[in-house]
C-alpha positions as CSV (number, residue, x, y, z in Angstrom):
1,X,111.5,89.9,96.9
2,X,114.2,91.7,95.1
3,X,114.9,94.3,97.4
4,X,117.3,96.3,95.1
5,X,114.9,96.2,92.6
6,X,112.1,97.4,94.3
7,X,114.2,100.1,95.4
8,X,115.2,100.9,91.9
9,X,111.9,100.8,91.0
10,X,110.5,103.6,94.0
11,X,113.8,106.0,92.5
12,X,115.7,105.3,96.6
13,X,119.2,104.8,95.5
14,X,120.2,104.1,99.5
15,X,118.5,103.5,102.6
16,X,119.3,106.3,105.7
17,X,120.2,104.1,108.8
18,X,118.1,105.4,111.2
19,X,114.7,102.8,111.2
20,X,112.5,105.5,111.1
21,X,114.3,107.8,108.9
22,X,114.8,104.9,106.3
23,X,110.6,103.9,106.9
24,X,110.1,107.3,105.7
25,X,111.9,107.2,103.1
26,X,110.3,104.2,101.7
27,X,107.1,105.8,102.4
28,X,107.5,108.6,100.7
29,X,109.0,107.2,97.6
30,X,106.2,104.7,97.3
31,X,103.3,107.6,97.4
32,X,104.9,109.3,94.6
33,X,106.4,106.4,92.2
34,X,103.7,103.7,92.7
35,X,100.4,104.6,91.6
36,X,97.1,103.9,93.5
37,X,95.3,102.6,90.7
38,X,92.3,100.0,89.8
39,X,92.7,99.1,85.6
40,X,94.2,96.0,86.6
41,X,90.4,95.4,87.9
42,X,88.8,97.2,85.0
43,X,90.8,95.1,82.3
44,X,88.9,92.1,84.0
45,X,92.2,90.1,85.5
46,X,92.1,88.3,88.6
47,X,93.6,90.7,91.6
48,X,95.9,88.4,93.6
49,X,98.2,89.1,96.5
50,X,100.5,86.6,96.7
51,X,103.6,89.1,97.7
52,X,105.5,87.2,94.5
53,X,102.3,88.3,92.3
54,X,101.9,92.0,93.5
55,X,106.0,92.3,93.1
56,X,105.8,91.1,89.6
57,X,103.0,93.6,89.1
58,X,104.8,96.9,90.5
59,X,108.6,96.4,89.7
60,X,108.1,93.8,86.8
61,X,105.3,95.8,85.0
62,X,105.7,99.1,86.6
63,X,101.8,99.0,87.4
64,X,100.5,100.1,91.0
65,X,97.3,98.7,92.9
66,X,94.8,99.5,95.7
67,X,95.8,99.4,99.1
68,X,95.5,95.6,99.8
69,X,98.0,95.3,96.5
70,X,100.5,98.1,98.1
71,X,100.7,98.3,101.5
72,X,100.8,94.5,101.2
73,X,103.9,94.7,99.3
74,X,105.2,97.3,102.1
75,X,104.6,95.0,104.8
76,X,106.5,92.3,102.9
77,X,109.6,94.8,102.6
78,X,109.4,96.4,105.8
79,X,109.4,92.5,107.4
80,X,112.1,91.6,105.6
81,X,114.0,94.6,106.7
82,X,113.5,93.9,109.9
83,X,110.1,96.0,111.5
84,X,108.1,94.8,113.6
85,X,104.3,95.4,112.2
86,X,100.5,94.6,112.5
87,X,98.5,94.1,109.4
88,X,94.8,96.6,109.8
89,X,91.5,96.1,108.3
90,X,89.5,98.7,108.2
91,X,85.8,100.5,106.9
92,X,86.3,103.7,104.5
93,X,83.9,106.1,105.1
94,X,82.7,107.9,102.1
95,X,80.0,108.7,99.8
96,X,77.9,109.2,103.0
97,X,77.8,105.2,103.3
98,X,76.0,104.3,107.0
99,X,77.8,101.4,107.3
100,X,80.8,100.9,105.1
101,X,82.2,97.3,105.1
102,X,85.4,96.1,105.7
103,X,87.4,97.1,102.7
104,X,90.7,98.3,103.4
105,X,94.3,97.6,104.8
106,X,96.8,99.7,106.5
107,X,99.9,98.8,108.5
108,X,100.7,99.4,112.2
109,X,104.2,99.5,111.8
110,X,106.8,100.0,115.2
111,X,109.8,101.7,115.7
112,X,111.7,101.5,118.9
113,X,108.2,100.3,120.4
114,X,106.8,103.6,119.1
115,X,103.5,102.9,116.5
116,X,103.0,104.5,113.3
117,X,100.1,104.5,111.0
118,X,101.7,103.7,107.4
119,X,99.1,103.7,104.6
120,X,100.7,103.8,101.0
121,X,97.5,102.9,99.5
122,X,94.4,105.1,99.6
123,X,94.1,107.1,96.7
124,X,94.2,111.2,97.1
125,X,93.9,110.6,100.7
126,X,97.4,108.6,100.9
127,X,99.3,109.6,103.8
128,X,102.9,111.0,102.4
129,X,104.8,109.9,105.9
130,X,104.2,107.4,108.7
131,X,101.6,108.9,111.0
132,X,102.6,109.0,114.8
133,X,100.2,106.5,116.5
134,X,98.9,109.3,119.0
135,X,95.5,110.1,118.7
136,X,94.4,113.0,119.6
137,X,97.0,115.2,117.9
138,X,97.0,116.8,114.6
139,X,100.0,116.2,112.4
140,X,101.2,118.2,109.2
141,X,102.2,116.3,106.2
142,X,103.6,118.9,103.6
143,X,99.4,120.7,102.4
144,X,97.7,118.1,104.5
145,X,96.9,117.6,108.6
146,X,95.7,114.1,109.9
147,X,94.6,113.2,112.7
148,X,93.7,109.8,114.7
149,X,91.0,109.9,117.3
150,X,89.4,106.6,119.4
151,X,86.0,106.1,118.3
152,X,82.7,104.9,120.6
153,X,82.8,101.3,119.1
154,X,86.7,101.1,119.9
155,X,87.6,101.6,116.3
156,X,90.2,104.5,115.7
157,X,89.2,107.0,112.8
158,X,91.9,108.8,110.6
159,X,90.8,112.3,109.4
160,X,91.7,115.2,107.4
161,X,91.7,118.6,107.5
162,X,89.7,120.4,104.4
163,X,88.1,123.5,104.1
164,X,88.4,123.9,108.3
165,X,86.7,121.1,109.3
166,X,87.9,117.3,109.9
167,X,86.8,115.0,107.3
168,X,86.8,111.0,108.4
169,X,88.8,108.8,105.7
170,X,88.2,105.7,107.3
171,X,88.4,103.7,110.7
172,X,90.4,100.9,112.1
173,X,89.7,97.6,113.5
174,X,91.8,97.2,117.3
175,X,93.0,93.8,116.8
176,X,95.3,93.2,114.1
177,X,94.8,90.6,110.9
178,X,96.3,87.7,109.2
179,X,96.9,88.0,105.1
180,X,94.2,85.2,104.8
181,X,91.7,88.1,106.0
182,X,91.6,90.3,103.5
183,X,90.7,87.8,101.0
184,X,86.8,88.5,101.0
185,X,87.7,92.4,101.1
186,X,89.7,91.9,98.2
187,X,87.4,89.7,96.7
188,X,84.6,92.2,97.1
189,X,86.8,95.4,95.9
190,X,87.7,93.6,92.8
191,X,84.5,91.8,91.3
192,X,81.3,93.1,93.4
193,X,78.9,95.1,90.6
194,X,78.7,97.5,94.1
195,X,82.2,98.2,94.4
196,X,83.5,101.3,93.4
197,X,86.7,99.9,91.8
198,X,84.5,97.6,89.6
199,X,82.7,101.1,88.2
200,X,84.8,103.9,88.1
201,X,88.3,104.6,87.2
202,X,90.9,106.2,89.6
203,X,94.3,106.4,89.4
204,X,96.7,108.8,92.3
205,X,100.3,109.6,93.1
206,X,101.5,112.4,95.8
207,X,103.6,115.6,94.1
208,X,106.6,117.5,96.3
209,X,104.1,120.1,96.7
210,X,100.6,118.3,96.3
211,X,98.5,115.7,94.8
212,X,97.2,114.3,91.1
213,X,94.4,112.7,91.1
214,X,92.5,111.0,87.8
215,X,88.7,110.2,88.2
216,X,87.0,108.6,85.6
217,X,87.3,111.7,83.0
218,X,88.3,114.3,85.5
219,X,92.1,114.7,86.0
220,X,93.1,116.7,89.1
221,X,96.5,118.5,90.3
222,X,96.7,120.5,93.5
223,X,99.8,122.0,94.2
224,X,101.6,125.0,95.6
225,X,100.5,127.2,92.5
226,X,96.9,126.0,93.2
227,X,94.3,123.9,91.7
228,X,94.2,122.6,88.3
229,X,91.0,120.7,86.7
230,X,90.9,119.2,83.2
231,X,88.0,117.4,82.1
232,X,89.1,114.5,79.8
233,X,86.9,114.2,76.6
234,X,88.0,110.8,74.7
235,X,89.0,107.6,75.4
236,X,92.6,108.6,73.7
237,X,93.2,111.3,76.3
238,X,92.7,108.6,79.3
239,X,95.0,106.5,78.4
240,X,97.8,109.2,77.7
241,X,96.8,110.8,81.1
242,X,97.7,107.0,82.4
243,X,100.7,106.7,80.5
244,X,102.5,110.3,81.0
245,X,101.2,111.4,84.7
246,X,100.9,107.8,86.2
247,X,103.6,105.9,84.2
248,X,100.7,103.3,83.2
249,X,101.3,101.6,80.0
250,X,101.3,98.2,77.9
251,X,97.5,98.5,79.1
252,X,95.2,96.1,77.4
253,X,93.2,98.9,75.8
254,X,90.1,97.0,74.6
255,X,89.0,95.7,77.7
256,X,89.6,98.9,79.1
257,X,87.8,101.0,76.5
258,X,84.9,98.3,76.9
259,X,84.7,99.0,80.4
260,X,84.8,103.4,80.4
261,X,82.1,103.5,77.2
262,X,80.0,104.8,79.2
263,X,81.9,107.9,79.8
264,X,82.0,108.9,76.0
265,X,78.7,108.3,74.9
């Protein structure tokens, strides 16, 4: 990895000395330079993550990724800066699934022996900053509060504050993984019928103030003047979406159109 490169491509011009001062920087500059994002899936090309493969992907073609892309590639800086880490799986609970499988990755990263939850790939639930491993206690993040809490199958559950009440994202694994682990959630995220990635399109990136979110035809902003919705109504306004809010281009446009028909019918 090109280190000065990836940095160029995140907008950091230097790193702060202090470890955790210079984790959050690269945490924060990731959540709103590198898009979460799934077209590479929809476009029908093989999802690898080789660390040479995802690098070539974000700096080389200024794409993004889902999370076993991006916080893959942040465990592969952050080790070659120096931190200590453990590589998480964990289940995402949404869409009122009972059981939800095995599908994502965060990092468990250390700094002077302290733990931090870092997570630079999850969508419009992204954490902005490494989360203090201390469940129990709420923390602020800029418009959003998490919070980690032990669950009764030993698991630990990240939530977030909306409308008042705590909302699960998604729960941890306790042991730590290898890479070679997250090949069958990969696998599964990328070409399963079932997936979600396989049938909708998202794309997300963190604002100084907020979030923008793009869901199949409905792009979202929230912010500190509010909440902005804009329903998309042709194929053409995707793609510009992409290009000018999410920095998405050379995009191979007729496997993409193929896949989102269905949305303009």
């Amino acid at each position: 990895m090109d280190i000065d490169l990836f940095l160029e491509r995140i907008g950091v011009q230097s790193l702060p000395d202090s470890p955790l001062k210079r984790l959050q920087t690269l945490h924060r500059a990731m959540t709103k330079t590198v898009p979460f994002e799934n077209v590479a899936v929809l476009e029908g090309k093989n999802i690898s993550l080789e660390p040479s493969d995802i690098f070539a992907k974000v700096v080389g073609e200024g794409r993004g990724g889902y999370c076993f892309e991006l916080n893959g590639l942040l465990a592969h800086l952050l080790e070659r800066l120096g931190y200590k880490l453990e590589r998480l799986l964990g289940r995402v609970w949404a869409n009122g699934a009972p059981a939800p499988s095995l599908t994502h990755m965060t990092l468990r990263v250390f700094v002077e022996d302290r733990p931090y939850l870092c997570d630079v790939g999850f969508g419009g639930g992204t954490l902005r900053e490494p989360l203090p491993w201390s469940p129990g206690e709420a923390a602020v993040q800029g418009p959003d509060t998490f919070r980690l809490d032990a669950t009764d199958n030993g698991e630990t559950m990240l939530s977030r504050l909306a409308d008042g009440e705590w909302k699960n994202l998604y729960s941890l694994l306790p042991c730590p993984v290898r890479p070679q682990d997250y090949i069958p959630g990969n696998h599964y995220t990328s070409t399963h019928p079932n997936s979600y990635f396989t049938q909708s399109l998202v794309a997300a990136l963190t604002t100084d103030s907020g979030r923008k979110t793009l869901r199949d035809r409905l792009f979202r902003t929230v912010g500190a003047d509010g909440e902005t919705e804009r329903e998309l109504t042709t194929f053409d306004e995707v793609v510009q979406v992409l290009d000018q809010e999410f920095g998405l281009k050379s995009l191979d446009l007729a496997s993409l159109k193929s896949r989102l028909s269905h949305l303009f019918d």
